[in-house]
N, CA, C and O atoms as a printed pandas DataFrame, in Angstrom:
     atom_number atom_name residue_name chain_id  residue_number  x_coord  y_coord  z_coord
0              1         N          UNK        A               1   44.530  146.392   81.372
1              2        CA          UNK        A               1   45.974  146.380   81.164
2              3         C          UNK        A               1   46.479  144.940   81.158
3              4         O          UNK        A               1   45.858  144.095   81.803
4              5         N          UNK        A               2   47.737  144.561   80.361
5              6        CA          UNK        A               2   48.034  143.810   80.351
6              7         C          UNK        A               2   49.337  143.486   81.209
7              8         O          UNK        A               2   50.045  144.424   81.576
8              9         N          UNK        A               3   49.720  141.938   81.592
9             10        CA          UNK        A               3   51.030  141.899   82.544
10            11         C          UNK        A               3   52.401  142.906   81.746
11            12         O          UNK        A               3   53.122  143.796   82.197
12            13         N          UNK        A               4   52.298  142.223   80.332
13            14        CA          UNK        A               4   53.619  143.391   79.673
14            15         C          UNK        A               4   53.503  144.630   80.579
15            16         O          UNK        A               4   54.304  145.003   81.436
16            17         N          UNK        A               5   52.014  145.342   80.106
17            18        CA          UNK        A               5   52.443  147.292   80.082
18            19         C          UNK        A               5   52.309  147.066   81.476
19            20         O          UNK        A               5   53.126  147.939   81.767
20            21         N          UNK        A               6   51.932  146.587   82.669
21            22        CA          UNK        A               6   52.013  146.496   84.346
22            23         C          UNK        A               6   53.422  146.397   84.275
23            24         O          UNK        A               6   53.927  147.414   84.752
24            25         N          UNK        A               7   54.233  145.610   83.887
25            26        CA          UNK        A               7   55.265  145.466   84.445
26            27         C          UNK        A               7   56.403  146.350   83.525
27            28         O          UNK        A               7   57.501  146.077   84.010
28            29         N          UNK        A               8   56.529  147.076   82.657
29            30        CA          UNK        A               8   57.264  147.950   81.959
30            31         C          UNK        A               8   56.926  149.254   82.864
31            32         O          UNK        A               8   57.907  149.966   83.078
32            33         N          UNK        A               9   55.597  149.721   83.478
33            34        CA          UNK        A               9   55.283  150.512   84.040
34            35         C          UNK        A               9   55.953  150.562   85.014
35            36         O          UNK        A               9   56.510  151.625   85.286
36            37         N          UNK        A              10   56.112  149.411   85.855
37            38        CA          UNK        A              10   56.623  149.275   87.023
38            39         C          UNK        A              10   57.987  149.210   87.171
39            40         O          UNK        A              10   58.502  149.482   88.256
40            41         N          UNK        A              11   58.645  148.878   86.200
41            42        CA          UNK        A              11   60.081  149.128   86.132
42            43         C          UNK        A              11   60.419  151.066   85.495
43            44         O          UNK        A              11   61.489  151.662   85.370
44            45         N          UNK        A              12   59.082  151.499   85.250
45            46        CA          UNK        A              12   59.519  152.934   85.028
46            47         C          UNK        A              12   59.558  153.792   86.190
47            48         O          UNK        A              12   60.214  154.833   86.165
48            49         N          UNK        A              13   58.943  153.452   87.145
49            50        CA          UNK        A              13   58.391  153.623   88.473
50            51         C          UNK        A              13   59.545  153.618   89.085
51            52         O          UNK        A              13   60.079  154.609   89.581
52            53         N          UNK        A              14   60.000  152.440   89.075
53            54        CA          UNK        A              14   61.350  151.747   90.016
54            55         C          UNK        A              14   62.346  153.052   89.852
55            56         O          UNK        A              14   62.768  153.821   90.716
56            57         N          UNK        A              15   62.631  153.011   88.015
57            58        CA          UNK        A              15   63.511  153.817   88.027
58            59         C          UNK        A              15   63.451  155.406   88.256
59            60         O          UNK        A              15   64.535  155.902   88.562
60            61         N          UNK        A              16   62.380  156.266   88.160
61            62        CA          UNK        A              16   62.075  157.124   88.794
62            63         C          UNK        A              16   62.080  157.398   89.993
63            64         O          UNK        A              16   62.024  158.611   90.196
64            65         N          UNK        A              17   62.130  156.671   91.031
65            66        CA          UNK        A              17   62.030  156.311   92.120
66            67         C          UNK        A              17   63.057  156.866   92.869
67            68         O          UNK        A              17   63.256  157.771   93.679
68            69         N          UNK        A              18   64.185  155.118   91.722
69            70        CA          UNK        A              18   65.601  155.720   91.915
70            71         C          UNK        A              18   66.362  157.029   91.821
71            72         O          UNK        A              18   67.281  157.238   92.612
72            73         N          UNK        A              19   65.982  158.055   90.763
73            74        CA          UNK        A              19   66.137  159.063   90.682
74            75         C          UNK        A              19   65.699  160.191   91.570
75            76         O          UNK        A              19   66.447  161.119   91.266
76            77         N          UNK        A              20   65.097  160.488   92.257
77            78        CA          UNK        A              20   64.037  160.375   93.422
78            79         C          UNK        A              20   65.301  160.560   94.529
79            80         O          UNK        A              20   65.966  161.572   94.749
80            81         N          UNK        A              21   65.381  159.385   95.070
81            82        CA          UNK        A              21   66.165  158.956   95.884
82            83         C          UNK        A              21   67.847  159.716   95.768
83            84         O          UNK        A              21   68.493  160.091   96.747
84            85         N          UNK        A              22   68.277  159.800   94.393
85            86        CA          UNK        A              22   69.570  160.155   94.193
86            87         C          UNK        A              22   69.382  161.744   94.537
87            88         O          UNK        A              22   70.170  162.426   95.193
88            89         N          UNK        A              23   68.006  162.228   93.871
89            90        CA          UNK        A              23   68.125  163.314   93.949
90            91         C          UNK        A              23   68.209  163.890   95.500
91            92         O          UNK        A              23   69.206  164.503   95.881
92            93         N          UNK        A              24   67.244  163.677   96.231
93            94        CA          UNK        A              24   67.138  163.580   97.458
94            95         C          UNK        A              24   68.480  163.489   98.422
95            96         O          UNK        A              24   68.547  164.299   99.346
96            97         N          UNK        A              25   69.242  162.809   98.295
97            98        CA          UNK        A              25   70.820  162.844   98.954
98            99         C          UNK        A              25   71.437  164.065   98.743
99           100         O          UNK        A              25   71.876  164.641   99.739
100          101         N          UNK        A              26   71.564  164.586   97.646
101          102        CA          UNK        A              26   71.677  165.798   97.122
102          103         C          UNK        A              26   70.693  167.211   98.272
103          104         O          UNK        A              26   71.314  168.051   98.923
104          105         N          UNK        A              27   69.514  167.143   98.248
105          106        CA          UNK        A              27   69.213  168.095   98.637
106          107         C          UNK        A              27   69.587  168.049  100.058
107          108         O          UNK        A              27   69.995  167.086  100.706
108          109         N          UNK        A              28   69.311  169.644  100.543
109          110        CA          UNK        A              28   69.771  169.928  102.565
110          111         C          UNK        A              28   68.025  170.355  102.604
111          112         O          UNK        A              28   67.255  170.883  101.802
112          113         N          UNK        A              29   67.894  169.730  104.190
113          114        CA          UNK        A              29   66.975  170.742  105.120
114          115         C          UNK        A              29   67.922  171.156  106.517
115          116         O          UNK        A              29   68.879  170.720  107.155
116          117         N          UNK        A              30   67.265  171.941  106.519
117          118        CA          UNK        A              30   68.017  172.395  108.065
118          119         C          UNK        A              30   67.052  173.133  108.918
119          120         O          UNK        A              30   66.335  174.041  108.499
120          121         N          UNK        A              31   67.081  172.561  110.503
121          122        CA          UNK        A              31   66.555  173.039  111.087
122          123         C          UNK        A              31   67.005  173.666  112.296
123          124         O          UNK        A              31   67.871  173.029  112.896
124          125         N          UNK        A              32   66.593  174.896  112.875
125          126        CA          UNK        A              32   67.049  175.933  113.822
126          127         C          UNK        A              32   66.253  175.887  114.912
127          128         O          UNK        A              32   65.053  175.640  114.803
128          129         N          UNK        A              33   66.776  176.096  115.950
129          130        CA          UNK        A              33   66.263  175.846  117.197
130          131         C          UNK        A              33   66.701  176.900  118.284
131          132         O          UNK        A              33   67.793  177.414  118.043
132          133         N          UNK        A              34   66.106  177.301  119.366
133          134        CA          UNK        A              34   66.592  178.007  120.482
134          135         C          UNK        A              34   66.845  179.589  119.620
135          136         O          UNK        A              34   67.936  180.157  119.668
136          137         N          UNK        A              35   65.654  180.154  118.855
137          138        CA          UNK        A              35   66.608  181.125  118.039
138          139         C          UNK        A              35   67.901  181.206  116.967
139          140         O          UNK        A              35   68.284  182.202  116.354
140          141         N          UNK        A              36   68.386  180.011  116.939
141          142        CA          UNK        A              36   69.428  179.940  115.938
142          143         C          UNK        A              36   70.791  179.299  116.583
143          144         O          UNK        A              36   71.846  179.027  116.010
144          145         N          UNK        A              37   70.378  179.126  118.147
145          146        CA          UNK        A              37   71.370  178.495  119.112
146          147         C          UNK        A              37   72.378  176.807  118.454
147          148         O          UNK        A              37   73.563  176.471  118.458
148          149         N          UNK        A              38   70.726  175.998  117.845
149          150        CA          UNK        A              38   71.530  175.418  117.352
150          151         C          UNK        A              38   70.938  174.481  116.456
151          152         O          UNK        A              38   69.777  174.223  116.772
152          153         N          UNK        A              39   71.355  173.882  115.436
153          154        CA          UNK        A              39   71.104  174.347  113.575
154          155         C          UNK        A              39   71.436  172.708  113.714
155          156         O          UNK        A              39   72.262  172.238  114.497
156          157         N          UNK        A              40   70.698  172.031  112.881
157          158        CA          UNK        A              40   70.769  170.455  112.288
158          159         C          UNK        A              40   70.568  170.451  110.712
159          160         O          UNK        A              40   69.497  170.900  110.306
160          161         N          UNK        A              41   71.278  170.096  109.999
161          162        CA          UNK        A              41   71.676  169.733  108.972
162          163         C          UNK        A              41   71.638  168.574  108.267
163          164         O          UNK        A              41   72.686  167.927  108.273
164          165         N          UNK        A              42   70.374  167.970  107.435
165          166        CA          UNK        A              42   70.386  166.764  107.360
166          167         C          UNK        A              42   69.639  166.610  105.533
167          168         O          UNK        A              42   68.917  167.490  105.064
168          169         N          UNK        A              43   69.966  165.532  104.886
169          170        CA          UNK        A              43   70.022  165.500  103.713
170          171         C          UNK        A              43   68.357  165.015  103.191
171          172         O          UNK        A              43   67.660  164.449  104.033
172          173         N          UNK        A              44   67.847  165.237  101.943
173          174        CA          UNK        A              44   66.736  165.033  101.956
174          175         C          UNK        A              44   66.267  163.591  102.249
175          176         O          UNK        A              44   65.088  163.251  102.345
176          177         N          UNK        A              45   67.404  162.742  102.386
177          178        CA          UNK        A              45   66.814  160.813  102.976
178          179         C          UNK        A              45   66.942  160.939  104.355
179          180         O          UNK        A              45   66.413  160.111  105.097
180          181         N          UNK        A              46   67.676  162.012  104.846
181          182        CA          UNK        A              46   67.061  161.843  106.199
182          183         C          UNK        A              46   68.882  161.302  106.864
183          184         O          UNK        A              46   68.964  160.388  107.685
184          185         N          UNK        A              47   69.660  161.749  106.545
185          186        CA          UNK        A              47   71.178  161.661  106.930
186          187         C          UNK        A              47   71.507  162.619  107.244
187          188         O          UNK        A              47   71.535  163.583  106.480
188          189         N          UNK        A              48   71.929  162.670  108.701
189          190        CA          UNK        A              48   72.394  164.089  109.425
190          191         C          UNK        A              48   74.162  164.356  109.188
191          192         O          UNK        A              48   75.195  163.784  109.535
192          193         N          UNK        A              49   73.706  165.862  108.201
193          194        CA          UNK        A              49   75.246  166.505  108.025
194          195         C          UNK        A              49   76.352  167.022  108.401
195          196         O          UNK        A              49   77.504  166.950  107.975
196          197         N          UNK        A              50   75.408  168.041  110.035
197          198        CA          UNK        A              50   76.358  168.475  110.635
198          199         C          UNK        A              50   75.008  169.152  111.534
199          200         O          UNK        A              50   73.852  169.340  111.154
200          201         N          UNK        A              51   75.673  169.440  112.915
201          202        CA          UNK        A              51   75.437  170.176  113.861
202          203         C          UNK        A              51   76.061  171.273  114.494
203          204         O          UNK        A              51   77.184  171.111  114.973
204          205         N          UNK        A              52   75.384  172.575  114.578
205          206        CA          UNK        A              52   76.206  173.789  114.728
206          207         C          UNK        A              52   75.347  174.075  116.317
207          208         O          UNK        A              52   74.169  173.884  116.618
208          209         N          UNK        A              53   76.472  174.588  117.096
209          210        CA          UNK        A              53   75.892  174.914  118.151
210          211         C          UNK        A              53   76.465  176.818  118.743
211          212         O          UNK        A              53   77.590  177.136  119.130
212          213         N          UNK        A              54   75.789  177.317  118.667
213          214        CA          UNK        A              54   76.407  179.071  118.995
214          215         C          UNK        A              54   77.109  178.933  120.725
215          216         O          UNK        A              54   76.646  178.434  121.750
216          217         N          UNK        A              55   78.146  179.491  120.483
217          218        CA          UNK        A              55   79.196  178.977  121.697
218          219         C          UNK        A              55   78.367  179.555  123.279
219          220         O          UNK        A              55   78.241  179.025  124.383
220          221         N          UNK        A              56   77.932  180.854  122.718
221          222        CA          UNK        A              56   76.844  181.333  123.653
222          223         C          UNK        A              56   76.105  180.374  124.191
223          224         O          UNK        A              56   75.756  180.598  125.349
224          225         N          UNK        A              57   75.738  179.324  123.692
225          226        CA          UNK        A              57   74.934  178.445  124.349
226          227         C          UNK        A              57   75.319  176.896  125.241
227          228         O          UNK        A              57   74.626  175.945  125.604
228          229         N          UNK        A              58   76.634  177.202  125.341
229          230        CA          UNK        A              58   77.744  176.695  125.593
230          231         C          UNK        A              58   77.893  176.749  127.337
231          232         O          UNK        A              58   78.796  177.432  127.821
232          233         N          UNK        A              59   76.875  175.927  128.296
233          234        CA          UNK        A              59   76.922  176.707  129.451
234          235         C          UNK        A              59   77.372  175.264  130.399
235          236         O          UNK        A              59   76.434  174.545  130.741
236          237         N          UNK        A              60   78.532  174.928  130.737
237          238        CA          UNK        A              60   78.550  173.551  132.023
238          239         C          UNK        A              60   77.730  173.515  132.648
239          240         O          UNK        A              60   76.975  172.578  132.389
240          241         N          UNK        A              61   77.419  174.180  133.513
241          242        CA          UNK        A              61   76.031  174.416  133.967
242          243         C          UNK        A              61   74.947  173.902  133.911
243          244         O          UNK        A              61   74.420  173.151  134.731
244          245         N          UNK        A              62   74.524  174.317  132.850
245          246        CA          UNK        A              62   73.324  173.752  132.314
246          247         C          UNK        A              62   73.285  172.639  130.884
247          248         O          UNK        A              62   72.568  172.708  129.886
248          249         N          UNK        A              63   74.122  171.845  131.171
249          250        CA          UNK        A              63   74.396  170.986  130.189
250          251         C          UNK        A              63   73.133  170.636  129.383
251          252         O          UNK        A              63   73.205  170.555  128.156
252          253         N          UNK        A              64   71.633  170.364  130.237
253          254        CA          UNK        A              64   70.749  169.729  130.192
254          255         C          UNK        A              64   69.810  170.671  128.835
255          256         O          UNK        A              64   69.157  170.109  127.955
256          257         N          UNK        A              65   69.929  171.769  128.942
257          258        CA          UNK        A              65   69.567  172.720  127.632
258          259         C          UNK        A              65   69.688  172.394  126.758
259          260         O          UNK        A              65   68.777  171.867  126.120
260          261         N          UNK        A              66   71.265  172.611  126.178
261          262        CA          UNK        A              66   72.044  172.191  125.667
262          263         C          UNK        A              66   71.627  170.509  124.841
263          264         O          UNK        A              66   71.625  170.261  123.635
264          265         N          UNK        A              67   71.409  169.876  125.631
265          266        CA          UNK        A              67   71.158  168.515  125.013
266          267         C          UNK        A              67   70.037  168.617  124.815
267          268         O          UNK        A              67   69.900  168.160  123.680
268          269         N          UNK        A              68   68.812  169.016  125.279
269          270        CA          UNK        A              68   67.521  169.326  124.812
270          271         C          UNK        A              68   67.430  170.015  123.243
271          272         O          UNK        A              68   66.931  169.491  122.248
272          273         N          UNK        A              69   67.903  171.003  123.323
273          274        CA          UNK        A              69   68.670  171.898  122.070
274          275         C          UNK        A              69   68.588  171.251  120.820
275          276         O          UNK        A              69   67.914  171.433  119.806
276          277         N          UNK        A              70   69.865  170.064  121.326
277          278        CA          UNK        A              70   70.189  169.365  119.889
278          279         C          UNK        A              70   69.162  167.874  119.683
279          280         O          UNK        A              70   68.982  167.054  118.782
280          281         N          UNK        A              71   68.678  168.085  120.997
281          282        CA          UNK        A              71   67.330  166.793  120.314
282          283         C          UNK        A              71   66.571  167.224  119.845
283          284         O          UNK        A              71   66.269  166.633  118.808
284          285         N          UNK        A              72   65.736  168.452  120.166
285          286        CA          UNK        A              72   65.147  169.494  119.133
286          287         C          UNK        A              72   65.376  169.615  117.557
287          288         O          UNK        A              72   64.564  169.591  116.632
288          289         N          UNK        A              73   66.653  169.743  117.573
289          290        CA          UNK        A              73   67.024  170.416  116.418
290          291         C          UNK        A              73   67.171  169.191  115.122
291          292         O          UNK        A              73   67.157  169.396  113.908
292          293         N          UNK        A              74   67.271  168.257  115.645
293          294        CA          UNK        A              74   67.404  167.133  115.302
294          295         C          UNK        A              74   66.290  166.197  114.961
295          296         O          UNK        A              74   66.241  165.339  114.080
296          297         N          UNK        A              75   65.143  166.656  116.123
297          298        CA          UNK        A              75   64.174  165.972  115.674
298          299         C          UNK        A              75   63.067  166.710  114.607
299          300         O          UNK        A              75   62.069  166.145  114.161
300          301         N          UNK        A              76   63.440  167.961  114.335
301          302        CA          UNK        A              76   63.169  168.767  113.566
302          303         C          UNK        A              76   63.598  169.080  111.989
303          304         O          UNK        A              76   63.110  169.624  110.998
304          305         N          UNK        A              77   64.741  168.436  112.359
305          306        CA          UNK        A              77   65.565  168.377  111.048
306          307         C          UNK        A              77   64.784  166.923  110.170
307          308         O          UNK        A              77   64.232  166.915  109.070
308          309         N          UNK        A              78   64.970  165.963  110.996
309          310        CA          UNK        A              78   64.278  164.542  110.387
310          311         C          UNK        A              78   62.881  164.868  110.160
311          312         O          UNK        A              78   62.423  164.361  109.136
312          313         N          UNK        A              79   61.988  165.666  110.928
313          314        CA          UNK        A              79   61.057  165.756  110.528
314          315         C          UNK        A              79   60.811  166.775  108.935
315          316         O          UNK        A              79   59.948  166.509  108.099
316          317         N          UNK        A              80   61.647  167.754  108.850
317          318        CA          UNK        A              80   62.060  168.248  107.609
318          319         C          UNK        A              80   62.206  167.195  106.431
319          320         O          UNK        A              80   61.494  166.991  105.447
320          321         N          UNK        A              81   63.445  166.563  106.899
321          322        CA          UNK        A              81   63.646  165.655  105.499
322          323         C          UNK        A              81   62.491  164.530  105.556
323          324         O          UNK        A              81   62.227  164.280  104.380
324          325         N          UNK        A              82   62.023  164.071  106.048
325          326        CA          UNK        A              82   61.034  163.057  106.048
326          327         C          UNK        A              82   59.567  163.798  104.559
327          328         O          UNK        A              82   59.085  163.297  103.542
328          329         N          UNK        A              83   59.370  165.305  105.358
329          330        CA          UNK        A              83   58.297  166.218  104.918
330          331         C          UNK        A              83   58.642  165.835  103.257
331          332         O          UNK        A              83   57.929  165.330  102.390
332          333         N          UNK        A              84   60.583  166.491  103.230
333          334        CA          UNK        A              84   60.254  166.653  101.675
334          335         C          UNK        A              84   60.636  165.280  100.431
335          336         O          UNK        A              84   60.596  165.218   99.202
336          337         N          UNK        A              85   61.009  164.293  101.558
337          338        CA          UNK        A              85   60.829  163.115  101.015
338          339         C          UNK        A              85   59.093  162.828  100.706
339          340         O          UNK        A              85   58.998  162.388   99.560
340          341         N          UNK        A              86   58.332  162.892  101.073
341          342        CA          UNK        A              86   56.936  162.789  100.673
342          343         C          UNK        A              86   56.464  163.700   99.871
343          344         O          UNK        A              86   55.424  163.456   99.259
344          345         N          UNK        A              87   57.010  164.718   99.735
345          346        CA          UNK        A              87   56.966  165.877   98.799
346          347         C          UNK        A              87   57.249  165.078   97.170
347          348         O          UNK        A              87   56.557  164.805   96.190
348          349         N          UNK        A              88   58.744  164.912   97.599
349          350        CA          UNK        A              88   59.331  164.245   96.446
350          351         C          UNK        A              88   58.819  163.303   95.430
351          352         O          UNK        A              88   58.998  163.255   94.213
352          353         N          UNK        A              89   58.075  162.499   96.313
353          354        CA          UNK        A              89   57.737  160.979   95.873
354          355         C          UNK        A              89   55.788  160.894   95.619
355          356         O          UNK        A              89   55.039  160.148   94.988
356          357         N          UNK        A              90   55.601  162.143   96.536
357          358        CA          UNK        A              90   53.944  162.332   95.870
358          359         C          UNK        A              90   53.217  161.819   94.555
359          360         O          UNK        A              90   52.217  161.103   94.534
360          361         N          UNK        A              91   54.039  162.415   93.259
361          362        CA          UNK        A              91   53.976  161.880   92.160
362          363         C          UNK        A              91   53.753  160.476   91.901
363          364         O          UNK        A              91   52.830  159.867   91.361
364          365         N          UNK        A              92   54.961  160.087   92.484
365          366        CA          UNK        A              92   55.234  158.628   92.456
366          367         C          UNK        A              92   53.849  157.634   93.113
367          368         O          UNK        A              92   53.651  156.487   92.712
368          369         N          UNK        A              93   53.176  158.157   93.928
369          370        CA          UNK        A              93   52.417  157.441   94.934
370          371         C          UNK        A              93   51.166  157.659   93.990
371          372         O          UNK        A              93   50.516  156.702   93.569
372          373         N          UNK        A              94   50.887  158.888   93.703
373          374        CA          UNK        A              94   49.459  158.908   92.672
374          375         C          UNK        A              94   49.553  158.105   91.384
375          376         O          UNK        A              94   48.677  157.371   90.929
376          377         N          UNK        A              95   50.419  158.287   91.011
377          378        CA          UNK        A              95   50.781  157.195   89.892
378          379         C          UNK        A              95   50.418  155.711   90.232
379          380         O          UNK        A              95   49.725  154.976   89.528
380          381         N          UNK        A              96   50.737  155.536   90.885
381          382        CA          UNK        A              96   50.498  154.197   91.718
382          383         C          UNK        A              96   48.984  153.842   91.598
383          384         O          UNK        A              96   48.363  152.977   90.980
384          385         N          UNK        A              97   48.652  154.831   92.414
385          386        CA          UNK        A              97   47.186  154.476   92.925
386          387         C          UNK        A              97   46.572  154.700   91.541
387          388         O          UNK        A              97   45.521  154.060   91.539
388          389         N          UNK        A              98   46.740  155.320   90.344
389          390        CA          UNK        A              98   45.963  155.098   89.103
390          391         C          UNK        A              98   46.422  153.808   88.608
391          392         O          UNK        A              98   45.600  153.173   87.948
392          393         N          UNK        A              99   47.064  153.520   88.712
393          394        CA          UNK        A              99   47.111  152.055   87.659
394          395         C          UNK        A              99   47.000  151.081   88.578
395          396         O          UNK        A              99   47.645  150.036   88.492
396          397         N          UNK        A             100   45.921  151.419   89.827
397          398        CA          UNK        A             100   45.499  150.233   91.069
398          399         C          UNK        A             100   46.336  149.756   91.602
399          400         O          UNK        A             100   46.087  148.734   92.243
400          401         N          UNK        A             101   47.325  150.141   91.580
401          402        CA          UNK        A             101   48.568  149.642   92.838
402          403         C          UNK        A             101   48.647  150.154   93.916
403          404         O          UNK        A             101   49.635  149.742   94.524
404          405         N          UNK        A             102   47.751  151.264   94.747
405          406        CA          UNK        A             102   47.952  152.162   95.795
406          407         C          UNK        A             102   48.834  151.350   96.739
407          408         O          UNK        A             102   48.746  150.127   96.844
408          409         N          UNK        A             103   49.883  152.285   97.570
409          410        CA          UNK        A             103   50.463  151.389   98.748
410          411         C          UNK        A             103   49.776  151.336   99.795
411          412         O          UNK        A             103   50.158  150.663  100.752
């Protein structure tokens, strides 16, 4: 290959990428926790949308649940969008590694 088609390639890449990325903001994962107690909402880059918590689970008391709950749910959610960010971009990465660029 020559520097031209390397680097036309690589600006096709870029922009796929970008698209990728746009698309990704766009998509939801969401993840549920405690039975459905309480729900994280976060976008496929990994930007949290919203947090729902069932009032039932709503106890002074035991505050400490409760915050366990939503670190759960949360760290579940990122682990979601993270998943289908690599999902997404798979393509992108084999591509790579054929024209000897692996990351």
């Amino acid at each position: 290959m020559n520097i031209n088609s390397i680097m036309k390639q690589a600006k096709q890449m870029q922009s796929k990428m970008m698209q990728i990325q746009e698309k990704l903001a766009d998509e939801k994962v969401e993840a549920s926790v405690g039975g459905g107690m309480v729900t994280a909402t976060f976008t496929g880059q990994g930007d949290i949308l919203s947090i729902k918590i069932d009032p039932e689970v709503i106890n002074p008391d035991d505050k400490e649940m409760l915050e366990d709950l939503v670190v759960s749910a949360v760290s579940e959610g990122l682990k979601k969008s993270r998943e289908l960010m690599t999902q997404r971009m798979g393509g992108l990465t084999g591509a790579l590694g054929a024209m000897g660029m692996g990351m």
